[in-house]
Each structure stands twice: as structure tokens, then as C-alpha cells.
C-alpha positions in Angstrom: -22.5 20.8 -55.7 -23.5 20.4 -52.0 -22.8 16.7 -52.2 -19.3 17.7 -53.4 -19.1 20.5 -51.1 -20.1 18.0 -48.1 -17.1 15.3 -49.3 -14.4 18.0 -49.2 -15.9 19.0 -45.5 -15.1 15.4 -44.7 -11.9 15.4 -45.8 -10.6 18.5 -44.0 -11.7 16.5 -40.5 -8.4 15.2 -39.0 -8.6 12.1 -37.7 -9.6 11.5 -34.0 -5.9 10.5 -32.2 -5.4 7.3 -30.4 -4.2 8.3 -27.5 -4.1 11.9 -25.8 -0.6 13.7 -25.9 1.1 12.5 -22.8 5.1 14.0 -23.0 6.8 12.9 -20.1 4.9 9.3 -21.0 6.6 9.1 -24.5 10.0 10.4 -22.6 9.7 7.4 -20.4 9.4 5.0 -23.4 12.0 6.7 -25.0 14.7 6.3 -22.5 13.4 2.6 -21.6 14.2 1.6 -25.5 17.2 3.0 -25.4 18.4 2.1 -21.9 17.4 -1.6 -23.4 19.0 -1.4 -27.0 22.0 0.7 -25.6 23.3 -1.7 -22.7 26.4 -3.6 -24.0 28.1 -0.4 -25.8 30.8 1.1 -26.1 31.0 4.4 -25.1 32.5 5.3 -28.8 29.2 3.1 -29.9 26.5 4.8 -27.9 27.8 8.2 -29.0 27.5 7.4 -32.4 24.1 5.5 -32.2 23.1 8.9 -30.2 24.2 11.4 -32.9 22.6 9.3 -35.7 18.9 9.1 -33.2 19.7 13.3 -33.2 19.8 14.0 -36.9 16.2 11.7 -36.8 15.2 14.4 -34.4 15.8 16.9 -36.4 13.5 15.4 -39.3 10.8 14.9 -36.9 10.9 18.3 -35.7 11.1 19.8 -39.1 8.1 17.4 -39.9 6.4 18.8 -36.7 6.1 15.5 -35.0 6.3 17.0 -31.2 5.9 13.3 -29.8 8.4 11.1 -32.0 11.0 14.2 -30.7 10.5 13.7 -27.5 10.7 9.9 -28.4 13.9 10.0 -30.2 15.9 12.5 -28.4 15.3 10.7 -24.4 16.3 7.1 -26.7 19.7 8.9 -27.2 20.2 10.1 -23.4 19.7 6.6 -22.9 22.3 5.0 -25.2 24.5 7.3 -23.2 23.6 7.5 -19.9 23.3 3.5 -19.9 27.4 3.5 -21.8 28.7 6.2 -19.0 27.4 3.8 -16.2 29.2 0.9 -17.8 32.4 -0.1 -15.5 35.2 1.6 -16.3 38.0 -1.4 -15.3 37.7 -4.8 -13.8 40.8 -6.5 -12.7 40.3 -10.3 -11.9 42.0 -13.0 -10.9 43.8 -14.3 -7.2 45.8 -11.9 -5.2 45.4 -9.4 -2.4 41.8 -7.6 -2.1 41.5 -4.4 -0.1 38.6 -1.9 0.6 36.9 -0.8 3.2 32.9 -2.0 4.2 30.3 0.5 3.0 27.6 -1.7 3.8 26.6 -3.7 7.1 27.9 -7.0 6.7 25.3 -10.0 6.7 26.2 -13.0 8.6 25.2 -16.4 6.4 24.1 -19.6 7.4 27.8 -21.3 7.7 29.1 -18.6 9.6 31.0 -16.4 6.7 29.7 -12.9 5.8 28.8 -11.5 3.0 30.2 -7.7 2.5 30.0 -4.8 -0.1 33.6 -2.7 -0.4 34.2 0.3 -1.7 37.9 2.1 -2.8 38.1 -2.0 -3.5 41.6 -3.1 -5.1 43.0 -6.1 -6.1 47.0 -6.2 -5.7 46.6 -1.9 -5.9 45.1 -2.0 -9.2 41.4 -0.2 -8.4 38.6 -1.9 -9.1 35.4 -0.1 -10.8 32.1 0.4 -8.4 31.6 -1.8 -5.3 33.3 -5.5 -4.4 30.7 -8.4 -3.3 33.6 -10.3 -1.1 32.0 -13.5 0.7 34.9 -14.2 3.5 35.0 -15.3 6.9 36.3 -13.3 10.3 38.3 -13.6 13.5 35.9 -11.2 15.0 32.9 -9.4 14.2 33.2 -7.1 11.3 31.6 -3.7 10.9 30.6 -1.0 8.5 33.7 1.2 8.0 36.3 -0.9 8.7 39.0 -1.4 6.0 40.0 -5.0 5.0 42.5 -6.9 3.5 42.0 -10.9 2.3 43.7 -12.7 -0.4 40.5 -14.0 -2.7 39.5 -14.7 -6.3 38.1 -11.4 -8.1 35.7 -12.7 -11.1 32.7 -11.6 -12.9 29.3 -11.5 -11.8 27.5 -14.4 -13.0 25.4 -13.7 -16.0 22.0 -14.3 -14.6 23.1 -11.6 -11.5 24.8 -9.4 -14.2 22.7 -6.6 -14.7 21.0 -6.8 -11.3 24.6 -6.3 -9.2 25.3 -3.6 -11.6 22.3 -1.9 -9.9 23.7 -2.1 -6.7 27.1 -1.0 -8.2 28.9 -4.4 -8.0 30.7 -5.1 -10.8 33.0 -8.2 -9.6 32.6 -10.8 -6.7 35.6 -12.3 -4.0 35.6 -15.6 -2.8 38.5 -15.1 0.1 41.4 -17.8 0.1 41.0 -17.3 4.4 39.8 -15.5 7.3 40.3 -11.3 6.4 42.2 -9.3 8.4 40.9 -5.5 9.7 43.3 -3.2 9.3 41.9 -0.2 10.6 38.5 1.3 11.6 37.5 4.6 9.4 36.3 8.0 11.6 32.4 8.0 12.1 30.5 9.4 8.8 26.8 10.3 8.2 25.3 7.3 6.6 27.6 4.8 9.2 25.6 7.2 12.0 22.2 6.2 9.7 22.9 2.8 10.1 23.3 3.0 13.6 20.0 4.7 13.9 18.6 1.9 12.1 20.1 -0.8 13.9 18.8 1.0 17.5 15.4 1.4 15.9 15.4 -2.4 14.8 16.4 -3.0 18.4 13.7 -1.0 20.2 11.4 -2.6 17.4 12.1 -5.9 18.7 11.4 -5.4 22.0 8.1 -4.1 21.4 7.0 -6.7 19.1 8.4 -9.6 21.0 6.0 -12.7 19.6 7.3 -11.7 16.0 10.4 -9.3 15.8 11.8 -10.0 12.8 8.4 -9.9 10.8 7.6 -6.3 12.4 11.3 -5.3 11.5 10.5 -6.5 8.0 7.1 -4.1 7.8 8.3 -0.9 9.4 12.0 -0.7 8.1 12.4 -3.6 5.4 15.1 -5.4 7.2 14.1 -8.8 6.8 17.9 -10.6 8.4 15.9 -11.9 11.3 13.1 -13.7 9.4 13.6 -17.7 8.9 13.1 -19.4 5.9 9.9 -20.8 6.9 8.4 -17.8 7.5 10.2 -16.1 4.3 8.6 -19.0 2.2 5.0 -18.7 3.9 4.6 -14.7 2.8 6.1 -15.9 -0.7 3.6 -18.7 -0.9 0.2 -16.1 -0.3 1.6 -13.7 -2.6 2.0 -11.8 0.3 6.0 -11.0 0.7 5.4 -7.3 -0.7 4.3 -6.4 3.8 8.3 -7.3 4.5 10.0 -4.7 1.7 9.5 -1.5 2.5 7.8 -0.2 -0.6 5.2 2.2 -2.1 2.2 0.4 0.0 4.0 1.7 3.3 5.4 4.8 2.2 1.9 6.3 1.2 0.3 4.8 4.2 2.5 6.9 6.5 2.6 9.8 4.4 -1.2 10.5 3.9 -2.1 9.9 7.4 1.1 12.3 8.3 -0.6 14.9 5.5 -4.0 14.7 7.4 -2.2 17.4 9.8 -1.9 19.8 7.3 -5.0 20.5 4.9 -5.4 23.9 5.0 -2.3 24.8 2.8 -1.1 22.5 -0.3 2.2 23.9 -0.1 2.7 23.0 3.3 1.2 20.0 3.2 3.4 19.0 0.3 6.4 19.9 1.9 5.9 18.3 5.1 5.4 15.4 3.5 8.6 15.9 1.2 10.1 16.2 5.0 8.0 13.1 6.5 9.5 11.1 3.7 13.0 12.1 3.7 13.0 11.6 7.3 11.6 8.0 7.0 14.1 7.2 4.1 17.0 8.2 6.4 15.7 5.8 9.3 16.0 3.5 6.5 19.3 3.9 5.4 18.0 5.4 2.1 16.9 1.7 1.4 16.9 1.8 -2.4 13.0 1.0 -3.0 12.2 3.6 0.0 14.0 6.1 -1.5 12.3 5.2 -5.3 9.0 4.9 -3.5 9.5 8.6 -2.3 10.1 9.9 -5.4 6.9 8.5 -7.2 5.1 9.8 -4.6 6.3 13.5 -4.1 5.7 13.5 -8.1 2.6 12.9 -7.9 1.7 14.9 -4.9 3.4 18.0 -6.5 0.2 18.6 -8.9 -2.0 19.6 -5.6 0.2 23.0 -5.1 0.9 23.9 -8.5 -3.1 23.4 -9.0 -2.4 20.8 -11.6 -4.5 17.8 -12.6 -3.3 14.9 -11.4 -2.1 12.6 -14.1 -1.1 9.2 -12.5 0.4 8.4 -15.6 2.7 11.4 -16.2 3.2 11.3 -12.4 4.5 7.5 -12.7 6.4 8.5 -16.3 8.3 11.5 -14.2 9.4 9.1 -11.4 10.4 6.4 -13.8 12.9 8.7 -15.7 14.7 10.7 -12.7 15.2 7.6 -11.3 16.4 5.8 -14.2 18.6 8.5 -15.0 20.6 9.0 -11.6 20.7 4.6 -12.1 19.8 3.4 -15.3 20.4 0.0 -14.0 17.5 -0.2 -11.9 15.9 -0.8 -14.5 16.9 -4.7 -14.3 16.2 -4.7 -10.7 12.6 -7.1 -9.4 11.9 -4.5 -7.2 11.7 -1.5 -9.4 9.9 -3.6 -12.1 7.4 -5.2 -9.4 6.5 -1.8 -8.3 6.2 0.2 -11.5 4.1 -2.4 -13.3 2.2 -3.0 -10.2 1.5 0.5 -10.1 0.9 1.1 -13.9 -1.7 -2.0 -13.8 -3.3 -0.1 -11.0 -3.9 2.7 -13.0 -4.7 1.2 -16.0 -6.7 -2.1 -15.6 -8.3 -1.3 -12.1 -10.8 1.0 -13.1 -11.5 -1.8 -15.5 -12.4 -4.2 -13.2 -14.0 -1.7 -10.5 -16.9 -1.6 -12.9 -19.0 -4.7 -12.8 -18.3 -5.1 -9.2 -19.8 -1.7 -7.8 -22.9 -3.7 -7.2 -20.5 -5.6 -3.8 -19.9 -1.2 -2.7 -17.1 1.3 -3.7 -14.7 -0.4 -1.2 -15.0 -3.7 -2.1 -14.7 -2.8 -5.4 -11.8 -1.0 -5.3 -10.2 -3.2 -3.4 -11.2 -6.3 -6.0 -10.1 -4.6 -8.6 -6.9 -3.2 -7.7 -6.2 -6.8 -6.5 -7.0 -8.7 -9.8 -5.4 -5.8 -11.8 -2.2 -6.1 -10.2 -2.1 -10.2 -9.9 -2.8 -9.5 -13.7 -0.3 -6.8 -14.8 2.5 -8.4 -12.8 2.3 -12.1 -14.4 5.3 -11.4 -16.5 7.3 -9.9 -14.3 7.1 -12.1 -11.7 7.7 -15.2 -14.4 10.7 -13.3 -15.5 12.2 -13.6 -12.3 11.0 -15.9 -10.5 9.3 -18.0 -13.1 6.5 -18.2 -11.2 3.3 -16.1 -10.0 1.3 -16.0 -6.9 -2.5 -16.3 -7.7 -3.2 -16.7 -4.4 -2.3 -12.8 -3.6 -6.0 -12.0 -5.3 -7.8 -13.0 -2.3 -5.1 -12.8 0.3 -4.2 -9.0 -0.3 -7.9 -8.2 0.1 -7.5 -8.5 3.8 -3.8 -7.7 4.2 -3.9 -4.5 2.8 -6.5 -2.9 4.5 -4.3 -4.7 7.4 -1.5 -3.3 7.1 -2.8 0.0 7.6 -4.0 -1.0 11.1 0.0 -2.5 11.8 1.8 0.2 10.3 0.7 3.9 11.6 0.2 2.2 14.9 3.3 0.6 15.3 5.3 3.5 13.6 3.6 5.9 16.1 3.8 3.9 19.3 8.0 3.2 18.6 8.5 7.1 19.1 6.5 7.5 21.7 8.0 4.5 23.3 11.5 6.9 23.6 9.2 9.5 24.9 7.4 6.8 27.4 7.8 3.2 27.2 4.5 2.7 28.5 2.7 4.8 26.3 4.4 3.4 23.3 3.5 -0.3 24.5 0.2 1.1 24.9 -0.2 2.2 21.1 1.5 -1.2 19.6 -1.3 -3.3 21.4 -3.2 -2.5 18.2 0.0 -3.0 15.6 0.5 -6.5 17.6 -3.1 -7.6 16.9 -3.0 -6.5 13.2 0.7 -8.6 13.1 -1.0 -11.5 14.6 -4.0 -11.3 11.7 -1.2 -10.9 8.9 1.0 -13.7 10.4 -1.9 -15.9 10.6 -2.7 -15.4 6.8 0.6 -16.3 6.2 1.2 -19.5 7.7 -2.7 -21.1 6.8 -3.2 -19.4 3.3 -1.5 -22.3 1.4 -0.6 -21.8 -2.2 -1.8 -21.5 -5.7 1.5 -21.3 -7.8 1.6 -20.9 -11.5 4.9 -22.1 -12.9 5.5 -20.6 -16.1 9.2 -19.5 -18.0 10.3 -16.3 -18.1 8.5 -14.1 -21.3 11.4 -13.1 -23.4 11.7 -8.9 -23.6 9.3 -9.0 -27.0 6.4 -10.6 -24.8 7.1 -9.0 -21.9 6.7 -5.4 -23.6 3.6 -6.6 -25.8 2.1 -7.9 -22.5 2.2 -4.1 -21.1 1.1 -3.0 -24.2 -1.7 -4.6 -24.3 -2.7 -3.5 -21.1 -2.0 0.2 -22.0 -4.3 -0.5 -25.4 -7.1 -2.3 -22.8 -7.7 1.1 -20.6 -9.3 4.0 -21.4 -5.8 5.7 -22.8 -6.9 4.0 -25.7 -9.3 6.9 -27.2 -11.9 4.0 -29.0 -15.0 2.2 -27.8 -15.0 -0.1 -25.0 -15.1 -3.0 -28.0 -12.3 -2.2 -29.8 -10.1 -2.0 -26.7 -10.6 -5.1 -25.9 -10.8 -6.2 -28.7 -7.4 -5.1 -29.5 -6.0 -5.7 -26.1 -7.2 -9.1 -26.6 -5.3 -9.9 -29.8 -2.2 -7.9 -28.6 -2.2 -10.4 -25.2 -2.9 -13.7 -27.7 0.5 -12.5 -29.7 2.5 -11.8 -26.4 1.2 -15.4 -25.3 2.6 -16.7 -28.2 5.8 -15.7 -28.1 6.0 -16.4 -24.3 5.2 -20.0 -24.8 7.1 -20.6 -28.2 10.3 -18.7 -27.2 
């Protein structure tokens, strides 16, 4: 009887789960499936697709399965939010373009400029989003100013498709001729914004004469004034990450901005919230500034509401607010660099931290942040670049820590420099040296290139998976993680190299 008695008392115990319950996680991977399955329909399409994920909802609820709900319901916002930011109409063909610069316009290398219009029409009919235009000019053009060429309106080629969408392009002009201005528009906020950042850049420059466009690059991503050479040398050391601004610089600045207020977490969070608007302004609300901001407030909003931080819910959150207001970014190499650089962090750093405490906790961290992310990142930078920078395991060991010593600096000393020039000269001494260190890695570092083909989407989400199965997420023993990493990786592999 007691033997029975014990085999029914091992019965009743439920099974250990894989993973702990993570919401705003499976929210994340709901909309991300259905942002991916849902481009391409119809709005008719997507509603119906949506309604038929709902009545699966309600099974799962009725089932009580809290985490296939969540699942279900965020892959139907996504079949729908993805349809509603589909372009309305596209007229194409040759005939008059109109609209007015929204953007400042980029001078090219044979003298035409390349310019984003908005309120854009082609012979009056109105054409959805923004118009790329590539045209040339009697005179210098300038944000605001409304402009009327006649050009060819077509599509955005495939391989740019998705990306332009991003940006809200949905059609490119080639002009026919030289445009014509036809008037200027009154001064708005984000023209004044652009200004600031142009004085900035300017004041930057002067500063950081030896190498103005590279310190233009590092303190406000503007990267016109940076040749080829130069471009191709921070490519080539796995190193061009310094001249975006990104999450790297945002956090710099921010935490040593939130060293002024410990006392109070409320305070401190919301002087930071105001440190980083601020900075995303000077910016322009540069697009990976402004997404680099977000996953950071996120996850700095735990300290006040006396929550544990949980980088992966913190990354999840950030990843659908911003997918939401643009479910486009999504196809963007900047969003997908930094959210799987950031997600490898989290998940195979600690991984690699291990063995190497013996070399001290800064070393190690540094290591294994490092290999973690040259790791993680393979597929994405294969997918678009078809190709991946090995060489960024040793050379981001010295610029990161680098950085540091440019950025807070160099940020710092350009106030003061409107305060005092002298003073602000003073303070960049130490960004200039740091610049010269980072510039030096650059153009000696060499290359170690892997050329590989883009992973089709089944590989590319295996590949992640496998790294999600490889940390300690995955509630098993150290074995069968990597065990079942391992075999997960081998399958994604496959279909890399075979498809």
C-alpha cells in the first residue's frame, strides 16, 4: 500500500517548467511573429487573420493557458498594426514632383543631393509617406523649403523595400533636371533642432580639429564628414558601432549624469528621462538615439517602483513600444544590431564570464560581453551585410572602455566651451587623446572578415533560439543546455548553408 501510495504522490508532482513565466517576453514574440507573417496583407486580410488568432485566444484562456494568450492575442495586434502602416497610395510614373524638404539634404559625391519630401505629389495626386528624390540644384537647398522638379516616381527596390518603409519612404524620384525652390516654409521646431545640431557639429569641429568628422560621428552620429577610407577602416575592426550614436553612448552619458542624483530613485530616474530627452533633441531625435532612450528608461524604471530588474522583460518592453509606434523597424540593421547585441549580452555573457574570472571581474566582463556579442550578432550581420567582423572581439576590448574616456569628456568640455572657450578646450585635451587611441585602432587593426550568405528567417530565428535555450532561462542543468543549444545551432547551420 505504501508503495502504491508513494506512486500516486509522484504523479500529483507537476512537472518542473522550462522557462520562468516572463509576459512582456512572450508579448514580444508574439507581435514579432505576427509583424513577420502579417507584412504583405491586406488590411481586409489582416483583420480576418486577427479575428480567427482571437477566437484561439479564447480557447487558450478557457484552457487557462495565461502565456499562449498573451502569445496569440500581441500576434494579432501585429497583423494589424503591420496592415495599417502599409501605404495607403503610390502614384508612379514621369511628371511633376512637388513637396517640401523635411530632412537636411545630403550633398553626394557628383554634386546632386539626395532629399526626403513630405506633403510629396506627383502631378497633384498625393503620394503616401515620404519621397526619396535624388536631383540636382541651382543653389544650395535647405530643410523647409518647398520644391518642384519633373522626375520618375517608382518603387523602392526590393532589397531597400522594407528598410525605406522604416524611414517612411515609400517611392524614390530620379529628377529629369535641376529643381526649382518655390518657396521657403516659416521656422518650425524640429527645423530650429536641426539648426542646433548643425551649430553643435560646428563648434564640435573646431574643438576637435585633427579629426572633426570622426568626433561628430561619436558625440552626435552624424557621420557626412567622414571619408571612405576612414568609414571602411572602423568597418574593417568591427569597430563602426563608436560613429552611430547608439545604446553604448547613451548609457555612458546617462549613468555618469545619474551619479548626481543617488539619494532619491525617483529623481534620479527622472533626470535622467530629462538628460536623455535633452540629448535626443541635440540629435534631431536621431532614430537609434531616440530607440536607445527608450530601452534604457525601461529598464531604469524598476529602481523607483522597487522592482527587480529583469533585463529581459526590460529589453521585451522596449522592443514592443517601439515596434508598435513603427512596426517597420523591425527590418531596419540598426534596430536588429542593437537588440540582438543586447539580448546576447544578457544571455551568453554570463556564460562566458565564467571560466575567465581567473584574468579579474573586469577583464572578464569585458571578454565575455565581447565574444557574446561577436557571437549573437553573426546572423545579423550576414543578413545584411553578408559578412561579420571577428576582429571586433579583441578590438572592442580597448575601445569600449575608450570610449568612455572620449565621450563624457568631450560631451562636457563642448558646453562649457559656450560658457568659456578656454575652459572647454581645457576638458577636450582628454577626449582628443582618447580620439587619437580609437583612430589609431582603426587605421592599424587590419581585418579578419568572414564572408558568409545571409541565413534565411528560419535560421536566423533558430540561431536566437538557440542562444535563448544556452542561458540560464533555460531552467535544466548546465549539460542539457548546451546540449540542446548545441543541436538547435547545428540545425540553424544547416539551413543557413543549404538554403
Amino acid at each position: 500500500m505504501s508503495h502504491v501510495f508513494g506512486e500516486k504522490q509522484t504523479e500529483n508532482i507537476p512537472r518542473p517548467p522550462w522557462f520562468h513565466a516572463r509576459p512582456v517576453a512572450v508579448a514580444a514574440i508574439g507581435l514579432l511573429f505576427g509583424l513577420l507573417i502579417g507584412d504583405g496583407f491586406s488590411l481586409s486580410r489582416a483583420w480576418i487573420a486577427a479575428l480567427v488568432l482571437l477566437v484561439c485566444v479564447l480557447a487558450a484562456h478557457l484552457t487557462k493557458k495565461a502565456m499562449w494568450t498573451v502569445f496569440l492575442v500581441c500576434m494579432a495586434v501585429g497583423f494589424v498594426r503591420v496592415a495599417l502602416a502599409a501605404p495607403a497610395s503610390v502614384p508612379l510614373g514621369t511628371g511633376v514632383v512637388q513637396g517640401e524638404i523635411c530632412e537636411t539634404p545630403e550633398l553626394r559625391e557628383d554634386g546632386s543631393y539626395r532629399i526626403y519630401l513630405e506633403d510629396a505629389t506627383l502631378d497633384g495626386v498625393s503620394v503616401s509617406g515620404r519621397l526619396r528624390l535624388f536631383t540636382r540644384f541651382s543653389e544650395t537647398p535647405a530643410y523647409g523649403q518647398a520644391v518642384s522638379v519633373n522626375a520618375d516616381v517608382v518603387l523602392s527596390k526590393e532589397k531597400y523595400r522594407l528598410n525605406d518603409r522604416y524611414r517612411g519612404v515609400f517611392a524614390v524620384a530620379f529628377a529629369r533636371g535641376n529643381a526649382e525652390v518655390l518657396w521657403q516654409s516659416p521656422p518650425d521646431g524640429y527645423g530650429a533642432l536641426l539648426r542646433l545640431r548643425e551649430t553643435l557639429g560646428n563648434r564640435i569641429a573646431m574643438l576637435f580639429p585633427n579629426a572633426p568628422g570622426e568626433a561628430k560621428g561619436m558625440i552626435l552620429g552624424d557621420v557626412s564628414d567622414i571619408d571612405d577610407e576612414m568609414m571602411n577602416a572602423f568597418r574593417d575592426t568591427g569597430i563602426a558601432h563608436l560613429l552611430s550614436v547608439s545604446g553604448l553612448h547613451v548609457s555612458l552619458l546617462a549613468v555618469a549624469f545619474s551619479l548626481l542624483f543617488r539619494k532619491n530613485a525617483w529623481i534620479r530616474f527622472l533626470a535622467v528621462a530629462v538628460f536623455c530627452a535633452l540629448y535626443a533633441a541635440i540629435t534631431a531625435f536621431s532614430p537609434p538615439v531616440v530607440r536607445s532612450v527608450i530601452m534604457l528608461l525601461v529598464g531604469l524604471l524598476a529602481f523607483p517602483l522597487r522592482r527587480r530588474l529583469d533585463a529581459v522583460s526590460a529589453l521585451s518592453a522596449s522592443f514592443v513600444l517601439i515596434l508598435l509606434d513603427n512596426p517597420y523597424a523591425l527590418w531596419n540593421a540598426g534596430f536588429q544590431l542593437s537588440y540582438v547585441a543586447v539580448l546576447s549580452m544578457i544571455l551568453l555573457a554570463p556564460i562566458f564570464q565564467k571560466p575567465l574570472m581567473r584574468l579579474g571581474s573586469t577583464a572578464a566582463g569585458l571578454l565575455g560581453a565581447s565574444a557574446a556579442v561577436v557571437i549573437g550578432t553573426l546572423p545579423t550581420s550576414c543578413y545584411f551585410f553578408e559578412q561579420a567582423q571577428l576582429l571586433s572581439l579583441v578590438t572592442n576590448l580597448f575601445v569600449i572602455p575608450i570610449s568612455g574616456v572620449f565621450l563624457i569628456p568631450a560631451f562636457i568640455g563642448v558646453l562649457l566651451s559656450y560658457v568659456w572657450l578656454p575652459l572647454g578646450n581645457a576638458v577636450c585635451w582628454i577626449a582628443r587623446a582618447a580620439l587619437d587611441v580609437t583612430l589609431g585602432v582603426a587605421r592599424f587593426g587590419g581585418s579578419v572578415t568572414i564572408f558568409a550568405p545571409p541565413p534565411g528567417a528560419v535560421a536566423y530565428l533558430l540561431w536566437l533560439t538557440a542562444m535563448v535555450f544556452a542561458s540560464r532561462l533555460f531552467l535544466r542543468s548546465g549539460k542539457t543546455r548546451a546540449l540542446v543549444a548545441f543541436l538547435i545551432a547545428d540545425v540553424s547551420a544547416l539551413l543557413w548553408l543549404l538554403f
